[in-house]
LOMI-407516 format. One record per residue (C-alpha): residue number from 1; residue in one letter; chain; y, z, x. Coordinates in steps of 0.05 Angstrom, whole numbers, plus 5000, padded with zeros to 4 digits. Layout:
% LOMI-407516
NUM A A Y Z X
...
END
This chain:
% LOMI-407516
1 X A 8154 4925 3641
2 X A 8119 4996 3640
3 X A 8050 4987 3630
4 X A 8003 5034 3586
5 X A 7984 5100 3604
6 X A 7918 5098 3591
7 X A 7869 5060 3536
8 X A 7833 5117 3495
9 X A 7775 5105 3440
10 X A 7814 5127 3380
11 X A 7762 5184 3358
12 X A 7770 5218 3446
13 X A 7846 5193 3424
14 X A 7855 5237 3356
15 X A 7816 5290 3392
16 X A 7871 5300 3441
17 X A 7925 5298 3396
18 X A 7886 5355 3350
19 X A 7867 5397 3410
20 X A 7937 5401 3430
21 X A 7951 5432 3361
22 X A 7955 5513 3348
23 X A 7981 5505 3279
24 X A 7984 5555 3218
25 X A 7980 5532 3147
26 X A 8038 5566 3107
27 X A 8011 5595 3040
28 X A 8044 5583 2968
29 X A 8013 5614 2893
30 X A 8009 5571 2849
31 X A 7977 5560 2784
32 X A 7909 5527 2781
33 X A 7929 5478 2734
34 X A 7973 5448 2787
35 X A 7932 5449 2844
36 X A 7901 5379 2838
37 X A 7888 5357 2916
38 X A 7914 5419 2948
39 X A 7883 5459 2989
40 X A 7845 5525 2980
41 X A 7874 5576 3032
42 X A 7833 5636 3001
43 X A 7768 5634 2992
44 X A 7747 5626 2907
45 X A 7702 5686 2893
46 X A 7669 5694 2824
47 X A 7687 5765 2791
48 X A 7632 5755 2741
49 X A 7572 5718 2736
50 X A 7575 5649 2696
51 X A 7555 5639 2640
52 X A 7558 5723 2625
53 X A 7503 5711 2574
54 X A 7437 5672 2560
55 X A 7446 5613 2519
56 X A 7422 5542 2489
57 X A 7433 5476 2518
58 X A 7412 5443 2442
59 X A 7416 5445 2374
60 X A 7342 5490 2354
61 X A 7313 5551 2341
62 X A 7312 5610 2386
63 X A 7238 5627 2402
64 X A 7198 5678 2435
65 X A 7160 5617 2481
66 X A 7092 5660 2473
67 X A 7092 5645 2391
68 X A 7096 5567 2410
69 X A 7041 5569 2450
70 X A 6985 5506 2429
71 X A 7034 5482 2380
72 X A 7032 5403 2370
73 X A 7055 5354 2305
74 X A 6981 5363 2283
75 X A 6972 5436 2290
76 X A 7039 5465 2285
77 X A 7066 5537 2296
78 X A 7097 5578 2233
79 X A 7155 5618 2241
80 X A 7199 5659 2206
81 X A 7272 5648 2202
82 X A 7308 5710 2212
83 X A 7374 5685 2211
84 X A 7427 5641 2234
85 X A 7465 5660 2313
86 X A 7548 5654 2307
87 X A 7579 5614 2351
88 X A 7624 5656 2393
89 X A 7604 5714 2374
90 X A 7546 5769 2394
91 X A 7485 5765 2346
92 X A 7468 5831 2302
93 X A 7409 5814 2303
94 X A 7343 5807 2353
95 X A 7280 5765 2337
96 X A 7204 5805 2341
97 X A 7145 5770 2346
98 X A 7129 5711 2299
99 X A 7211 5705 2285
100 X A 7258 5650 2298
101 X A 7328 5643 2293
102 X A 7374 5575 2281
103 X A 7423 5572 2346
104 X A 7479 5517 2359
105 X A 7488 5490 2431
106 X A 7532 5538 2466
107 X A 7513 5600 2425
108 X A 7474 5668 2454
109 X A 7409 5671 2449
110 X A 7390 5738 2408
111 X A 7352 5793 2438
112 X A 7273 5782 2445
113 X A 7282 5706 2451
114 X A 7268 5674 2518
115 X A 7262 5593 2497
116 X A 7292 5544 2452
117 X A 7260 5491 2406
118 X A 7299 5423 2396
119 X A 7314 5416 2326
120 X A 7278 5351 2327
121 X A 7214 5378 2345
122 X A 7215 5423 2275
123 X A 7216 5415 2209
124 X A 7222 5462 2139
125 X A 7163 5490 2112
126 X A 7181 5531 2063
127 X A 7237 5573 2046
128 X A 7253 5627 2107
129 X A 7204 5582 2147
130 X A 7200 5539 2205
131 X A 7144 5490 2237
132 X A 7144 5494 2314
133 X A 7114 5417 2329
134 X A 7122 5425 2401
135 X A 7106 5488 2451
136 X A 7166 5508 2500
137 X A 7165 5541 2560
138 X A 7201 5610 2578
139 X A 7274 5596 2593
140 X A 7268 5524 2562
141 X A 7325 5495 2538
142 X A 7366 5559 2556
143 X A 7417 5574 2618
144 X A 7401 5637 2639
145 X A 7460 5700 2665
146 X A 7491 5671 2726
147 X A 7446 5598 2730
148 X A 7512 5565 2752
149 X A 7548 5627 2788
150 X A 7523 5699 2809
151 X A 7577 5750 2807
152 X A 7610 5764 2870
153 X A 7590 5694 2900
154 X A 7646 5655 2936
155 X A 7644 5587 2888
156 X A 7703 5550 2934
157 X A 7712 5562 3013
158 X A 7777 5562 3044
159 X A 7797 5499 3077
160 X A 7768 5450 3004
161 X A 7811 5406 2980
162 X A 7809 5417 2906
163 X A 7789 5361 2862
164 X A 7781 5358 2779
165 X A 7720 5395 2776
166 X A 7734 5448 2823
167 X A 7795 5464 2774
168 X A 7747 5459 2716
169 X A 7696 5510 2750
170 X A 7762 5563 2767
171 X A 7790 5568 2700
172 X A 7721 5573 2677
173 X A 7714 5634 2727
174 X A 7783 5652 2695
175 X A 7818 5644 2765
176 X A 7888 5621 2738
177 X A 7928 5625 2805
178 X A 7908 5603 2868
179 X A 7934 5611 2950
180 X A 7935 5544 2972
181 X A 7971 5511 3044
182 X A 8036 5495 3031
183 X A 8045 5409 3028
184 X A 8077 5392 3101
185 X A 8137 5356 3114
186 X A 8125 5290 3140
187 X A 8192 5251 3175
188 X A 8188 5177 3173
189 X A 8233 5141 3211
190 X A 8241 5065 3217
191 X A 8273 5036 3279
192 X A 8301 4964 3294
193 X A 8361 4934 3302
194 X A 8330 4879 3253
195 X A 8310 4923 3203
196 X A 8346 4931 3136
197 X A 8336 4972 3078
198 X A 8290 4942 3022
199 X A 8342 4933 2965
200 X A 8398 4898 3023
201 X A 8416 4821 3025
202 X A 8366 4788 3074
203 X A 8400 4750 3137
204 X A 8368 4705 3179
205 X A 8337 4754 3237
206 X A 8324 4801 3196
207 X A 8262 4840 3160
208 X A 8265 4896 3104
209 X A 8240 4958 3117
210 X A 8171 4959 3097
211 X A 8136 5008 3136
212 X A 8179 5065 3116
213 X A 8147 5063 3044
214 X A 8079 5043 3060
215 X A 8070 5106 3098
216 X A 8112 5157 3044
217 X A 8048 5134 2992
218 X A 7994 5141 3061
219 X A 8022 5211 3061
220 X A 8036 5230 2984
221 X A 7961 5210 2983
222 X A 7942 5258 3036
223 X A 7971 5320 3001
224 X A 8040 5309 3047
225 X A 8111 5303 3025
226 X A 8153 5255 3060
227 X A 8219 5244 3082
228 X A 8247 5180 3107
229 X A 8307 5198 3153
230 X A 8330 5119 3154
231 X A 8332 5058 3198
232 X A 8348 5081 3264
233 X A 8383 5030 3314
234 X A 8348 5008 3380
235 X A 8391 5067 3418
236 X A 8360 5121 3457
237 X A 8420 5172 3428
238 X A 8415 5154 3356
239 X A 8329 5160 3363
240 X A 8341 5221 3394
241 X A 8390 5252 3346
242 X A 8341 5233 3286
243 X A 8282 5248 3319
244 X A 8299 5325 3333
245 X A 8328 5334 3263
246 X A 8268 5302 3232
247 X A 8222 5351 3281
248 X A 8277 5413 3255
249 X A 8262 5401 3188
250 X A 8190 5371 3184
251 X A 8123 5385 3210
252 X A 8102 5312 3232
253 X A 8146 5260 3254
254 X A 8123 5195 3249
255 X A 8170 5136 3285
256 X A 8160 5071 3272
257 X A 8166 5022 3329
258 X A 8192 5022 3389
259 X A 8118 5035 3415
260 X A 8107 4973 3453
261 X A 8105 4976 3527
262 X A 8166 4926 3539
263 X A 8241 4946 3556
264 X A 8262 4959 3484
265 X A 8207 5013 3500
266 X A 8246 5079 3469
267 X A 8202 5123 3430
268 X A 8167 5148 3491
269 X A 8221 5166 3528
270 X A 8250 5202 3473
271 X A 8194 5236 3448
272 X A 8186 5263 3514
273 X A 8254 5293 3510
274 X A 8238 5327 3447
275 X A 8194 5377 3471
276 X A 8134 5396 3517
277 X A 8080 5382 3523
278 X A 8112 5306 3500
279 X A 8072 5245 3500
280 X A 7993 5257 3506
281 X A 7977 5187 3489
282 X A 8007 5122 3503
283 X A 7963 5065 3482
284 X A 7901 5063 3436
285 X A 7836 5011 3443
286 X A 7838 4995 3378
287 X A 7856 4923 3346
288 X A 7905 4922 3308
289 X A 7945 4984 3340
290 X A 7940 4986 3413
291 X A 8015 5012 3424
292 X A 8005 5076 3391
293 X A 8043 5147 3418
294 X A 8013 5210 3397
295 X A 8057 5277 3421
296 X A 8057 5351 3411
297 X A 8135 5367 3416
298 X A 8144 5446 3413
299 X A 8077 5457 3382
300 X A 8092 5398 3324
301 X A 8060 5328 3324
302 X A 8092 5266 3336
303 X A 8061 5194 3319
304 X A 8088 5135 3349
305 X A 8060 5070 3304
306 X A 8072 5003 3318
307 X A 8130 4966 3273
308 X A 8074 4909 3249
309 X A 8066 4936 3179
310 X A 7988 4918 3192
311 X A 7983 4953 3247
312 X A 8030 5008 3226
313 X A 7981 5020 3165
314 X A 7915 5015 3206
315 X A 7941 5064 3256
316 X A 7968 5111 3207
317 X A 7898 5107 3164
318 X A 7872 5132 3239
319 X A 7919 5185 3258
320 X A 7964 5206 3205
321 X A 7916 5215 3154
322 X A 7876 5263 3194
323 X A 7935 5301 3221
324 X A 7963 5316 3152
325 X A 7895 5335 3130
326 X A 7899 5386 3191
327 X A 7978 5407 3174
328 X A 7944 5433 3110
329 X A 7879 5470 3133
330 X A 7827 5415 3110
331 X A 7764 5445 3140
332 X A 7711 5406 3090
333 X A 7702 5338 3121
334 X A 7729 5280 3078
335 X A 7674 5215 3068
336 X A 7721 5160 3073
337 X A 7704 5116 3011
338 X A 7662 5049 3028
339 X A 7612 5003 2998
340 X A 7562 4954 3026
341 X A 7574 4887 3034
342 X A 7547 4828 3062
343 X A 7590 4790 3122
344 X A 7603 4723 3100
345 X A 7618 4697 3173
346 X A 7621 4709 3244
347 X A 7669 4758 3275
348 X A 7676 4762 3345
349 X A 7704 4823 3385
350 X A 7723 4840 3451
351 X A 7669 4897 3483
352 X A 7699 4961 3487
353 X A 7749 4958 3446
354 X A 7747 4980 3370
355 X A 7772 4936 3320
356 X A 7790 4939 3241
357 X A 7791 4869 3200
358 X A 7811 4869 3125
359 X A 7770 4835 3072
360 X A 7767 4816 3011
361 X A 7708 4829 2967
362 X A 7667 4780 2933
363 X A 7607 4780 2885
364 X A 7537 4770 2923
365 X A 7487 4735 2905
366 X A 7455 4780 2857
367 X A 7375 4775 2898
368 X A 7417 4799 2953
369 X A 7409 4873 2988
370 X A 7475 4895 2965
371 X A 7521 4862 2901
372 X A 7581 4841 2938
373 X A 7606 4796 2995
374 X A 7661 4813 3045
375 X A 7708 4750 3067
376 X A 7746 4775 3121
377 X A 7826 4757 3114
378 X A 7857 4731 3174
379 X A 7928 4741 3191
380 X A 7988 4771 3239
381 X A 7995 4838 3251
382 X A 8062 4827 3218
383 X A 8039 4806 3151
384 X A 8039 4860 3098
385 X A 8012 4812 3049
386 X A 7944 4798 3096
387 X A 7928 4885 3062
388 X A 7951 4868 3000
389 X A 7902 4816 2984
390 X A 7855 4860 3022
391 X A 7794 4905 2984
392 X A 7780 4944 3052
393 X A 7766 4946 3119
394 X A 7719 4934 3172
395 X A 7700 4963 3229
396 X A 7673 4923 3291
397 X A 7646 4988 3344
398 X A 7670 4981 3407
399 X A 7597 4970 3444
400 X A 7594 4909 3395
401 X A 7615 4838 3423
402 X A 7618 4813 3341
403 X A 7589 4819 3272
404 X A 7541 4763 3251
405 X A 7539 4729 3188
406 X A 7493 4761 3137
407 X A 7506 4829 3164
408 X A 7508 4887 3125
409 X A 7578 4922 3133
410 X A 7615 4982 3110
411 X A 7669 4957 3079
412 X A 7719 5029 3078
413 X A 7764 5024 3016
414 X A 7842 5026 3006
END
């Protein structure tokens, strides 16, 4: 039985694979309404400032802030109303000293005015009158010419994954089409001579295809497309022959087991035949997950997983995730969501080697440090259902021998 090459800490593990890497993200135009979760390839860069003009954040009067000055609900300040500012529109009209002018939230403040007086804190004299109960100070109340964006000032680097707000702030700048990486091919293939597509009749000996799916939504969720190429049969010349179309037509591969160091061992041997450099690492120290492949074939990655639809998901969270990131030209790290919870038992580990448990999340006791409870969920490797009752993960760091009970965790969301 071949042994493991070698036992790498994921993170030195990813490294590798990344290193190994010289790859060019392909850029597409498209329009800015469409570019939820893709990735900037061109730098965003502001042709005017925003906003282009000063103007109120309330309902008030616009104000010179030097005629407020000492003004209170027991000595108040009298101004004359000049007029009333359009909305959307330029006003004709500036204010000298001792003048006010009634403004709606949004609208321009008029020449000579530097502040703005909530509506609440006046009231009506007299006709063509206003009391100022509060003073303001200069630029009160008021967004000033380029407050949120100078002109010429790059708003969105290259390499940001665009979310709802950055595609509020471009059509804001009036940016309508962007240059963004082109989504990469993923192949999945499934392998297994026990393996059966999900909507077949189920034999005894036999599993449906599960990881093949799982991973298609791991990468649609990473900005990937995928493409499942099948269930491959335990032969070296049918891996082969779907492996180098999937690496044709793709820009990952990802294989589903086969990754195990035993003498149905295949997907090593054939990725090596796909391309140099070939495999860079066989074997992972990370629970659950250790038989994971990671390749550069030709200049294009190549993930082994394990077939366990646990580990196959764990690993893939690990590997995949950051490789399509990569494929695209994600330079902006990515905080992996997580909350705090309190560890609701012991966990014990093996030193040096990293492992991920699911949980399920509870509600703490509500004294507690943090508002929720992780129960971890035990189960097989090859039990889907052990993530699907699952909230998150946690991770137990390879100098650690355990978690305690009552520790505070990270608990890293699905």
């Amino acid at each position: 039985m071949p042994e493991f090459l070698e036992l790498l800490p994921p993170i030195d593990a990813l490294n590798r694979l990344l290193d190994a890497l010289n790859f060019q993200p392909q850029a597409e135009e498209i329009g800015t309404q469409d570019a939820l979760g893709r990735v900037l390839l061109q730098p965003a860069v502001a042709r005017y400032p925003l906003p282009s003009f000063p103007r109120t954040t309330v309902d008030g009067f616009a104000v010179r802030a030097a005629d407020t000055h000492g003004a209170s609900e027991s000595l108040p300040a009298y101004l004359v109303l000049s007029g009333e500012v359009p909305m959307g529109a330029t006003p004709e009209f500036s204010i000298s000293r001792g003048e006010c002018a009634l403004i709606h939230t949004g609208g321009m403040l008029p020449d000579g005015t530097d502040a703005v007086v909530m509506v609440e804190h006046t009231q009506s004299a007299r006709q063509e009158e206003i009391e100022i109960l509060r003073a303001v100070a200069v630029g009160e109340n008021v967004i000033k010419i380029g407050e949120d964006v100078a002109a010429g000032q790059e708003v969105i680097p290259a390499g940001t994954p665009l979310r709802p707000s950055e595609i509020g702030g471009l059509m804001a700048l009036g940016i309508t089409r962007l240059s963004v990486s082109r989504q990469p091919k993923i192949g999945i293939i499934s392998s297994g001579d026990e393996v059966i597509p999900p909507d077949s009749q189920l034999h005894p000996g036999q599993v449906r295809d599960v990881n093949a799916y799982t991973l298609s939504a791991l990468v649609q969720a990473a900005g990937g497309i995928p493409l499942r190429y099948g269930i491959i049969p335990d032969k070296a010349e049918a891996m082969f022959a779907a492996a180098s179309r999937a690496l044709q037509e793709c820009d990952l591969v990802i294989i589903t087991a086969g990754s195990s160091a035993s003498t149905r061992d295949l997907t090593s041997r054939v990725v090596n035949q796909l391309g140099s450099p070939g495999v860079l690492v066989h074997g992972v120290n990370v629970r659950p997950g250790k038989p994971t492949i990671l390749a550069v074939c030709d200049g294009k990655p190549v993930i082994g997983l394990p077939g366990n639809p646990v580990s196959a998901l764990v690993i893939a969270s690990l590997f995949v995730v950051p490789v399509v990131e990569a494929l695209q030209g994600l330079t902006r790290f990515q905080p992996k969501a997580s909350i705090k919870a309190q560890l609701n038992l012991n966990l014990s580990s093996q030193a040096g080697r990293e492992d991920w448990v699911p949980v399920h999340l509870l509600p703490g006791d509500q004294t507690a440090r943090v508002p929720f409870q992780a129960d971890p969920i035990f189960g097989k490797s090859n039990l889907i259902f052990t993530l699907v009752r699952a909230d998150g993960l946690i991770r137990i760091p390879p100098a650690a021998t355990g978690l305690s009970n009552g520790e505070i965790v990270d608990v890293y969301l699905f």
